[in-house]
N, CA, C and O atoms as a CHARMM CRD file, in Angstrom:
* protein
*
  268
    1    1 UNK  N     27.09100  58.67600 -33.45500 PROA 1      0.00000
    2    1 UNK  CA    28.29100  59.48000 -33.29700 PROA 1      0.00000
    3    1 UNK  C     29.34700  58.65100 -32.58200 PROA 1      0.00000
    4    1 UNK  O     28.87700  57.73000 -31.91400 PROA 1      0.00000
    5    2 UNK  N     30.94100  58.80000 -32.57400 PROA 2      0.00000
    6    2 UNK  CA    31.73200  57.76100 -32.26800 PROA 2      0.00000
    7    2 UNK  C     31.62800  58.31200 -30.75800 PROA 2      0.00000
    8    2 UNK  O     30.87800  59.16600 -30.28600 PROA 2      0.00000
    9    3 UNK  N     32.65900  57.51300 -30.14800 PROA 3      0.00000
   10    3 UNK  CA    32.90000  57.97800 -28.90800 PROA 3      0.00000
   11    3 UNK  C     34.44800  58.14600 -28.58100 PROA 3      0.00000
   12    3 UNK  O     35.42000  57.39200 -28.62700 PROA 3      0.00000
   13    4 UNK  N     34.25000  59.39300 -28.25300 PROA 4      0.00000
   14    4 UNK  CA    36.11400  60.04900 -28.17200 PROA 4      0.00000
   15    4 UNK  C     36.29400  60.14600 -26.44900 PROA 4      0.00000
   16    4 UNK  O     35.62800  60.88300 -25.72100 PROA 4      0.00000
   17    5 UNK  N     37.10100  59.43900 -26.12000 PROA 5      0.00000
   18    5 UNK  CA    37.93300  59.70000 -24.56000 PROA 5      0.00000
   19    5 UNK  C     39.27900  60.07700 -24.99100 PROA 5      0.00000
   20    5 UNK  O     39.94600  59.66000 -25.93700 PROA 5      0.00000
   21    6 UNK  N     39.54100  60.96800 -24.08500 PROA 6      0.00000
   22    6 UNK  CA    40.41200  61.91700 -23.82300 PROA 6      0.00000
   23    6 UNK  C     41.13200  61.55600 -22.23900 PROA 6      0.00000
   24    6 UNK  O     40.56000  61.68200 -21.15600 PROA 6      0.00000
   25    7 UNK  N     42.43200  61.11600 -22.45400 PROA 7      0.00000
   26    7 UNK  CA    43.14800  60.79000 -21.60000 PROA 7      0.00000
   27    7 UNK  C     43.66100  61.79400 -20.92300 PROA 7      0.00000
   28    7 UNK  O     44.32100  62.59600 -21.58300 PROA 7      0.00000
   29    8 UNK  N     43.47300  62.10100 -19.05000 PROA 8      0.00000
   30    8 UNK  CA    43.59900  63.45100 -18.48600 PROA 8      0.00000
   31    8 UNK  C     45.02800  63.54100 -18.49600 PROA 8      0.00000
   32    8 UNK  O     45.32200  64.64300 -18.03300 PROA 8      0.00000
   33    9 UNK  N     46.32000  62.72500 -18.89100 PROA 9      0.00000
   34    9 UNK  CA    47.34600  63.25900 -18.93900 PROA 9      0.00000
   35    9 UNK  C     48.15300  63.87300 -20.43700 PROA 9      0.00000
   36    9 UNK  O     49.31400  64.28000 -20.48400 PROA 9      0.00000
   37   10 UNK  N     47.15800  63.80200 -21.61600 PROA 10     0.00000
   38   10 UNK  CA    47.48200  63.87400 -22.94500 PROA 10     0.00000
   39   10 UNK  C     48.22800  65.58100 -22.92600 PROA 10     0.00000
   40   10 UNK  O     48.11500  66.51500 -22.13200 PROA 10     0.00000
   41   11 UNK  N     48.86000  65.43700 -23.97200 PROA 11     0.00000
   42   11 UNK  CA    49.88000  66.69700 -24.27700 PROA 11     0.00000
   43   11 UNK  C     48.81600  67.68200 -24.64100 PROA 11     0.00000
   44   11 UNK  O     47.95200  67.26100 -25.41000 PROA 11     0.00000
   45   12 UNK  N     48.69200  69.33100 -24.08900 PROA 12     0.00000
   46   12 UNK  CA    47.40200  70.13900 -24.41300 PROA 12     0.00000
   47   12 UNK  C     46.12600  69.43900 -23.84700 PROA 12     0.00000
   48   12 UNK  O     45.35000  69.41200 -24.80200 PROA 12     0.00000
   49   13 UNK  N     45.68600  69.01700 -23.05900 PROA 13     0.00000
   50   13 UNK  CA    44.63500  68.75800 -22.76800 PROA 13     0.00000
   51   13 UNK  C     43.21400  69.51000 -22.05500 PROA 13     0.00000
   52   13 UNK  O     42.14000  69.06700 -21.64900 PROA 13     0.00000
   53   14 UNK  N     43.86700  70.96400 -22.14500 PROA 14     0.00000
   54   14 UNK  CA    42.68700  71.91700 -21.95900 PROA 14     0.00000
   55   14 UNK  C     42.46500  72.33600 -23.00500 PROA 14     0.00000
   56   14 UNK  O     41.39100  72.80600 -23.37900 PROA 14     0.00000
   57   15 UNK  N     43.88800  72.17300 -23.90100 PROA 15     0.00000
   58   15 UNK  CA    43.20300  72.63900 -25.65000 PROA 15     0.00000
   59   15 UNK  C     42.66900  71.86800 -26.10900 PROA 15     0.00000
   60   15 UNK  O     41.84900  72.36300 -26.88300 PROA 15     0.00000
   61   16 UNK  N     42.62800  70.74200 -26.10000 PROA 16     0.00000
   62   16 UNK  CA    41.52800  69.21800 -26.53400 PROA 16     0.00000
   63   16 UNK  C     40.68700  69.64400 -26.40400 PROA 16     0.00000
   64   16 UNK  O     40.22400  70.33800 -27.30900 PROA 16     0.00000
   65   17 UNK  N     39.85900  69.43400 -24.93100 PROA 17     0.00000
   66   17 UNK  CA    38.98100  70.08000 -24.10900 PROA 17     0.00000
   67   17 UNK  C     38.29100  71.04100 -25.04200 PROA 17     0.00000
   68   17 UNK  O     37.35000  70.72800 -25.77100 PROA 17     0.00000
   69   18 UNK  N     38.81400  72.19100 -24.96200 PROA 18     0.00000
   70   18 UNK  CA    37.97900  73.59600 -25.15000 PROA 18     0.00000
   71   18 UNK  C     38.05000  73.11800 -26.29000 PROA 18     0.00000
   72   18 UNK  O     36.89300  72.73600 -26.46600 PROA 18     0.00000
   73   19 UNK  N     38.82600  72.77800 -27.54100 PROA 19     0.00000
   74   19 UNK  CA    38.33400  72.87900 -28.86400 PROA 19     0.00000
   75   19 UNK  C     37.17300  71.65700 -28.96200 PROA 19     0.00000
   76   19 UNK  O     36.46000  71.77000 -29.95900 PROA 19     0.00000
   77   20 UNK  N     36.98400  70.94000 -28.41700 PROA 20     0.00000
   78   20 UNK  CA    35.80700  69.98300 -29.07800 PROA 20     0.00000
   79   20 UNK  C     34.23500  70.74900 -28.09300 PROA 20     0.00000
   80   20 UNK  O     33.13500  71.04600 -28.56000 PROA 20     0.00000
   81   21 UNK  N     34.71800  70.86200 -26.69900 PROA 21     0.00000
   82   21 UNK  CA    33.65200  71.89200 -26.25800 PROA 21     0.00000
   83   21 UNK  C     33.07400  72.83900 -27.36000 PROA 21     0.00000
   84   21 UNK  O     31.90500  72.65300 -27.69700 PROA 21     0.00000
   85   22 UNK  N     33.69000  73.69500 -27.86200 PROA 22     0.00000
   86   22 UNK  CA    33.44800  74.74100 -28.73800 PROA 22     0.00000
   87   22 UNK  C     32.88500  73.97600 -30.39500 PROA 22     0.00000
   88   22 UNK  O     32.39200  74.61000 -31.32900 PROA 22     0.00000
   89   23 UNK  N     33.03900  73.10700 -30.36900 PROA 23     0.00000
   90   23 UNK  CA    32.23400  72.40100 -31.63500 PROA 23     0.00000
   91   23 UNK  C     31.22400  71.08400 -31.27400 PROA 23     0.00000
   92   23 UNK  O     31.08600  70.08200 -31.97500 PROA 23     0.00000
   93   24 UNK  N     30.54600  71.37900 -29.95300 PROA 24     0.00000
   94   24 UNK  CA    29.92300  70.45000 -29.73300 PROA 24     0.00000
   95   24 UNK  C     29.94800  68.91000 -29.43800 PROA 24     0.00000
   96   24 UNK  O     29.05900  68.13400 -29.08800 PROA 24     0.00000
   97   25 UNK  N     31.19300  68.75400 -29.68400 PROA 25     0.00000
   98   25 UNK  CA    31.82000  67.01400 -29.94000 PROA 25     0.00000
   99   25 UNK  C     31.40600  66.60000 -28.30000 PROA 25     0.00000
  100   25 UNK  O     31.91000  67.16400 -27.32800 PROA 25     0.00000
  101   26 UNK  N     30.50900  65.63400 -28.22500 PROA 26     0.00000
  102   26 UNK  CA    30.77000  64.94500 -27.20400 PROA 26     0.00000
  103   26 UNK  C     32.12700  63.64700 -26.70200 PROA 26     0.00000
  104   26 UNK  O     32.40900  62.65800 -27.37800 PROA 26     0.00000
  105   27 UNK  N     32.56600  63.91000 -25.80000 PROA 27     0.00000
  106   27 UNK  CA    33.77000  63.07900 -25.29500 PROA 27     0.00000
  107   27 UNK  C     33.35000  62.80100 -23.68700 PROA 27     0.00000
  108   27 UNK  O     32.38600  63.07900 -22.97300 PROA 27     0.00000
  109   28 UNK  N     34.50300  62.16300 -23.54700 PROA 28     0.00000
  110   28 UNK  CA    34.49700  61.45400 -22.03000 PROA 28     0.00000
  111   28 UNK  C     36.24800  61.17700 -21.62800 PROA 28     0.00000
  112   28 UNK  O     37.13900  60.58900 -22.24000 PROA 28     0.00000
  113   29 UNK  N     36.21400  62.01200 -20.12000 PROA 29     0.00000
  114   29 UNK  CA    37.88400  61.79500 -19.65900 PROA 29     0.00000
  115   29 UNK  C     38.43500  61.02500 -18.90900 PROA 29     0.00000
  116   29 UNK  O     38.21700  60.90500 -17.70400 PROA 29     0.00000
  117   30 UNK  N     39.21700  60.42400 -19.57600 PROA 30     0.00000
  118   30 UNK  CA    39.22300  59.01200 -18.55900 PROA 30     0.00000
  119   30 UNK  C     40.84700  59.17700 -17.99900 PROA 30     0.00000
  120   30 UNK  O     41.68400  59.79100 -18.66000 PROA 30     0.00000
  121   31 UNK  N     41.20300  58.42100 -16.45700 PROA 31     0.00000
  122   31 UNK  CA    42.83800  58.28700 -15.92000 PROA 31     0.00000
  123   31 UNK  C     43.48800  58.14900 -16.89700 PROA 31     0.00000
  124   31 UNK  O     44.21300  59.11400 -17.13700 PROA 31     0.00000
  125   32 UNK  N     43.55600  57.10100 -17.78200 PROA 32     0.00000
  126   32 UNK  CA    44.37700  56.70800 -18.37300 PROA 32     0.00000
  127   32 UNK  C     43.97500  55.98300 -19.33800 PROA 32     0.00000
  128   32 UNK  O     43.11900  55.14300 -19.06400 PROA 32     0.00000
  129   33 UNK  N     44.39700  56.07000 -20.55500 PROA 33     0.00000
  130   33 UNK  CA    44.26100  55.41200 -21.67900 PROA 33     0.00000
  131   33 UNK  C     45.39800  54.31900 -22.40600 PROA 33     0.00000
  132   33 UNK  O     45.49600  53.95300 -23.57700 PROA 33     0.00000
  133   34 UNK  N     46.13500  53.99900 -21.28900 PROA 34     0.00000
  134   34 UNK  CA    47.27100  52.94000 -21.36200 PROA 34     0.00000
  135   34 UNK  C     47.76500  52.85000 -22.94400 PROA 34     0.00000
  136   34 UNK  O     47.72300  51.82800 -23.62800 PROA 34     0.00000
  137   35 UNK  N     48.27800  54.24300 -23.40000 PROA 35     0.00000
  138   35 UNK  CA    49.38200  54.43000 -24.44700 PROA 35     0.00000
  139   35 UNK  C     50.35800  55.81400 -23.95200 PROA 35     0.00000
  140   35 UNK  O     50.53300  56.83000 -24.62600 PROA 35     0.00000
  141   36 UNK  N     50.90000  55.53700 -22.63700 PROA 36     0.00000
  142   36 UNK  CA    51.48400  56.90200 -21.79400 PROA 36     0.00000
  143   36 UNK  C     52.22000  57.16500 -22.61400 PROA 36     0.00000
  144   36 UNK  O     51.55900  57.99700 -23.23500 PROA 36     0.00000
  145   37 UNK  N     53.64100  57.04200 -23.39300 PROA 37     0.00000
  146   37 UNK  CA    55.03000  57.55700 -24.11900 PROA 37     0.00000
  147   37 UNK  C     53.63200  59.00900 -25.35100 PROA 37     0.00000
  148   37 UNK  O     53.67200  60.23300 -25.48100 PROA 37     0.00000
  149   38 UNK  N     52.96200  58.26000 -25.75300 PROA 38     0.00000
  150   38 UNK  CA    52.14900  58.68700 -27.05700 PROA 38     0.00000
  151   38 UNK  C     51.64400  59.76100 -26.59100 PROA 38     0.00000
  152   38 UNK  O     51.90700  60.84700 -27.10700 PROA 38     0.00000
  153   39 UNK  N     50.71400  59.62400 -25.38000 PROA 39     0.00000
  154   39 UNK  CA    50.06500  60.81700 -25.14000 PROA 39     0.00000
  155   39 UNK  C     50.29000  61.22800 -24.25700 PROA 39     0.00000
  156   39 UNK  O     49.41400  61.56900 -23.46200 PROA 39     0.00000
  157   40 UNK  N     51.87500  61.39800 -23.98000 PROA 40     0.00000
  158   40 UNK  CA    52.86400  62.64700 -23.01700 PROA 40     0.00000
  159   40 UNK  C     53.51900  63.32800 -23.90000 PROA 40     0.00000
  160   40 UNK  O     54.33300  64.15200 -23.48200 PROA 40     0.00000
  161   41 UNK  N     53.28300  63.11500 -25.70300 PROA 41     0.00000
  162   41 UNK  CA    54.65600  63.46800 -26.29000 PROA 41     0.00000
  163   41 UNK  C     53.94800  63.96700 -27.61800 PROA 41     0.00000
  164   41 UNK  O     54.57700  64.65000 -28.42600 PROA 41     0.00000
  165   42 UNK  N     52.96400  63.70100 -27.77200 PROA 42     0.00000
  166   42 UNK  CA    51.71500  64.27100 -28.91700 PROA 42     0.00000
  167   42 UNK  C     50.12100  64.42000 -28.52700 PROA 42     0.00000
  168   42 UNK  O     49.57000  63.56100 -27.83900 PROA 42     0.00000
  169   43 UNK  N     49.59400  65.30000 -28.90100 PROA 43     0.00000
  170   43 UNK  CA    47.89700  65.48400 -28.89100 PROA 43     0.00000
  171   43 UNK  C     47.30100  64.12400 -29.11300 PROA 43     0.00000
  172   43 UNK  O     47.45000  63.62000 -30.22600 PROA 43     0.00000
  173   44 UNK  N     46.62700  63.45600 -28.15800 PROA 44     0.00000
  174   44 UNK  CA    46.18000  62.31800 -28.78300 PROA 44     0.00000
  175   44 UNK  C     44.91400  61.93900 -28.11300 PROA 44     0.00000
  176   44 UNK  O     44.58200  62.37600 -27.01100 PROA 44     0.00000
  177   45 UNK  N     44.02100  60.86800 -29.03200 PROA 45     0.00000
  178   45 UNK  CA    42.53600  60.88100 -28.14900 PROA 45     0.00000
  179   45 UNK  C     42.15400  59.42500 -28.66900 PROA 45     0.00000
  180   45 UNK  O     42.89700  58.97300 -29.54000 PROA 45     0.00000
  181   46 UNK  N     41.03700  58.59500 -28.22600 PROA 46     0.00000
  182   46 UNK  CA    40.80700  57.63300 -28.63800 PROA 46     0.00000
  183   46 UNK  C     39.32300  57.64600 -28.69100 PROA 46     0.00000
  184   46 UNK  O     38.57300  57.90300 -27.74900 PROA 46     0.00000
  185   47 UNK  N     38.87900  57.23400 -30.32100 PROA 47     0.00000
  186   47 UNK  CA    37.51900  57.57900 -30.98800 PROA 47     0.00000
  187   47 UNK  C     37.72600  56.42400 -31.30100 PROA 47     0.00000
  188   47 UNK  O     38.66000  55.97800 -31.96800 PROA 47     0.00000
  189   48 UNK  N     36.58100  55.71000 -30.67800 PROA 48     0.00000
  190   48 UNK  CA    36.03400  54.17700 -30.75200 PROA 48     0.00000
  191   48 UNK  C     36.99900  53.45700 -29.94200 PROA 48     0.00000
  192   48 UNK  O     37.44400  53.60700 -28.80500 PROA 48     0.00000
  193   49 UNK  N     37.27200  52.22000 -31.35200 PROA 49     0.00000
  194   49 UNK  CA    38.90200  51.52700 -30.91100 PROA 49     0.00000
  195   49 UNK  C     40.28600  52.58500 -31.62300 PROA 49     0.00000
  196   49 UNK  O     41.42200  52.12600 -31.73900 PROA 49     0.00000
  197   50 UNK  N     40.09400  53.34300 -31.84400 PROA 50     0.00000
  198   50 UNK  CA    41.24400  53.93500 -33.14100 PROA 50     0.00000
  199   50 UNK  C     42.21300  54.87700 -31.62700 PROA 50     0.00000
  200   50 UNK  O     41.71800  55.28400 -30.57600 PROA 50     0.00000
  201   51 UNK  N     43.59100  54.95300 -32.06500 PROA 51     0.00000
  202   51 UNK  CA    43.84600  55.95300 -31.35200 PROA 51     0.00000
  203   51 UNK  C     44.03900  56.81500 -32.49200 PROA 51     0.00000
  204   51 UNK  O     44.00200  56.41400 -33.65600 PROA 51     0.00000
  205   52 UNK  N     44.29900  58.31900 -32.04400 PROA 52     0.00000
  206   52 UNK  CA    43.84900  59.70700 -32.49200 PROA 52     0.00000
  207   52 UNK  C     45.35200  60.40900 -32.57700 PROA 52     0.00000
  208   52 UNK  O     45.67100  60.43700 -31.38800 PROA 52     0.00000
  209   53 UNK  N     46.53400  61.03600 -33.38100 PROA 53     0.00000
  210   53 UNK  CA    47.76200  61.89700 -32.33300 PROA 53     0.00000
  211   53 UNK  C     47.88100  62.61200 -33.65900 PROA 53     0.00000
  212   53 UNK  O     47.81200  62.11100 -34.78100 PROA 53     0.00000
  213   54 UNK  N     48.08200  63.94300 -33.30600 PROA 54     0.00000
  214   54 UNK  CA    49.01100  64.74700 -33.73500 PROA 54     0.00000
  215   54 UNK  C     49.88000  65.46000 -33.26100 PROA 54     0.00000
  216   54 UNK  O     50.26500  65.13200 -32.13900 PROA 54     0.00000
  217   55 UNK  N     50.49900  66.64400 -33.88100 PROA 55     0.00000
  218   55 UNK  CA    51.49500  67.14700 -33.25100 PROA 55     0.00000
  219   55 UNK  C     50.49800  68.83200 -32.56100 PROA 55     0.00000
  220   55 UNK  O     50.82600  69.51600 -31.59100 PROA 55     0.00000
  221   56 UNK  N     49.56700  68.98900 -33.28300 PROA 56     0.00000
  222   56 UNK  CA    49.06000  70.50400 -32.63500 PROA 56     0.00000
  223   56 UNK  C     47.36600  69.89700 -32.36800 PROA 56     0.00000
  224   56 UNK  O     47.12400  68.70500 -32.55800 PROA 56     0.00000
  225   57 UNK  N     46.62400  70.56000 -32.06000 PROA 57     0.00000
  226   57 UNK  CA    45.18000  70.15300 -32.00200 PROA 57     0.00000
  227   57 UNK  C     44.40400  70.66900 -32.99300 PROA 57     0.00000
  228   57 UNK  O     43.19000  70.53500 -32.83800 PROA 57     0.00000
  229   58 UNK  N     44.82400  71.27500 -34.05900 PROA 58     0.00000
  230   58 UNK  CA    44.40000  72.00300 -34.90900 PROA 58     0.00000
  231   58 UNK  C     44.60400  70.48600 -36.13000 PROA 58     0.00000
  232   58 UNK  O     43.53800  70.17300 -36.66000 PROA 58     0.00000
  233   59 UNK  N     45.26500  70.02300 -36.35300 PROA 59     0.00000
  234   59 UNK  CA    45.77600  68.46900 -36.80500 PROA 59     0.00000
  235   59 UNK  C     44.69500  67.56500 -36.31300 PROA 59     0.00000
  236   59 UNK  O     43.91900  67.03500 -37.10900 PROA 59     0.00000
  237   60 UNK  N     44.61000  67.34900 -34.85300 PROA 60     0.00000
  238   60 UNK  CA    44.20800  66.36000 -34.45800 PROA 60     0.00000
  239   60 UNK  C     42.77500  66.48200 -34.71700 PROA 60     0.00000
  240   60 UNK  O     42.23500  65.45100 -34.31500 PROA 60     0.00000
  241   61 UNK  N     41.95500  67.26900 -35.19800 PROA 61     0.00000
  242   61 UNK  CA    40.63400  67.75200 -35.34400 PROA 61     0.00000
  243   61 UNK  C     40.51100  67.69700 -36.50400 PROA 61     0.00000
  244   61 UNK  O     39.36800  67.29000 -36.71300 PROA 61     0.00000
  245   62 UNK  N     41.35200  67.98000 -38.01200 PROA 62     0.00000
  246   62 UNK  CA    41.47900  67.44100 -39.37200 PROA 62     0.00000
  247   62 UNK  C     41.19200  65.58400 -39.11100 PROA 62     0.00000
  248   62 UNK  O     40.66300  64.98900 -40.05100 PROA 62     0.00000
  249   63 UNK  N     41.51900  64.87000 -37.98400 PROA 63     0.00000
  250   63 UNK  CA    42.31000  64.14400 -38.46900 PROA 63     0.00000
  251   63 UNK  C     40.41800  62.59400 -37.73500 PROA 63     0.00000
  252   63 UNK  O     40.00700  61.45300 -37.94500 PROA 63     0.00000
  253   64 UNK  N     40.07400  63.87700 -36.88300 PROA 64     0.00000
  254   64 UNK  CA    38.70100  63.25100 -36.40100 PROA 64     0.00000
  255   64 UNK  C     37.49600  62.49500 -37.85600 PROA 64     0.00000
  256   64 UNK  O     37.04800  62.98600 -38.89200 PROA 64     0.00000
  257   65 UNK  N     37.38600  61.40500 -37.33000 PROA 65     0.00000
  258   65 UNK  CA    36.15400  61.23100 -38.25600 PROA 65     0.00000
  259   65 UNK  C     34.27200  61.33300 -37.77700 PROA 65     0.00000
  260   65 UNK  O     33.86800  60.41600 -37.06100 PROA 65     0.00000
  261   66 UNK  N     33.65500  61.99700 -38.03100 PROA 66     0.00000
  262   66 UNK  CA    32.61800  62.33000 -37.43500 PROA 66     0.00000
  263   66 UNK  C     31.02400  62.09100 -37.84100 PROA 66     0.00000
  264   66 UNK  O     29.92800  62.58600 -37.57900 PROA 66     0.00000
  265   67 UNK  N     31.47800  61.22400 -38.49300 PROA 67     0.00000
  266   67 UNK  CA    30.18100  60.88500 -39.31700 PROA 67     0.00000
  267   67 UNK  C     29.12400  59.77000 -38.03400 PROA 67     0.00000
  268   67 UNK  O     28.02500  59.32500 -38.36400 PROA 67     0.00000
């Protein structure tokens, strides 16, 4: 399974949170994920090396690969 960190200042980040909680996704929250403009200004997460953004979290969860 990949590994998704979730940057604690990302745009929605209790909706991140609770929606991958609620589907089991394991993640990890880290200070900072040194792409601040990106993820103060869109939903965004980083799975593996990839970064992750959309505009709602409902997007950003289409947009997960989970294999």
């Amino acid at each position: 399974m990949p590994k998704i960190v979730i940057c604690k200042n990302t745009k929605k980040h209790a909706e991140v949170i609770q929606a991958l909680t609620n589907r089991k996704i394991d993640f990890e929250i880290v200070d900072c994920t040194k792409k601040c403009f990106k993820c103060r200004t869109s939903v965004m997460i980083k799975q593996d090396d990839n970064y992750i953004s959309a505009s709602t979290v409902e997007k950003l969860l289409t947009k997960l690969s989970l294999d």
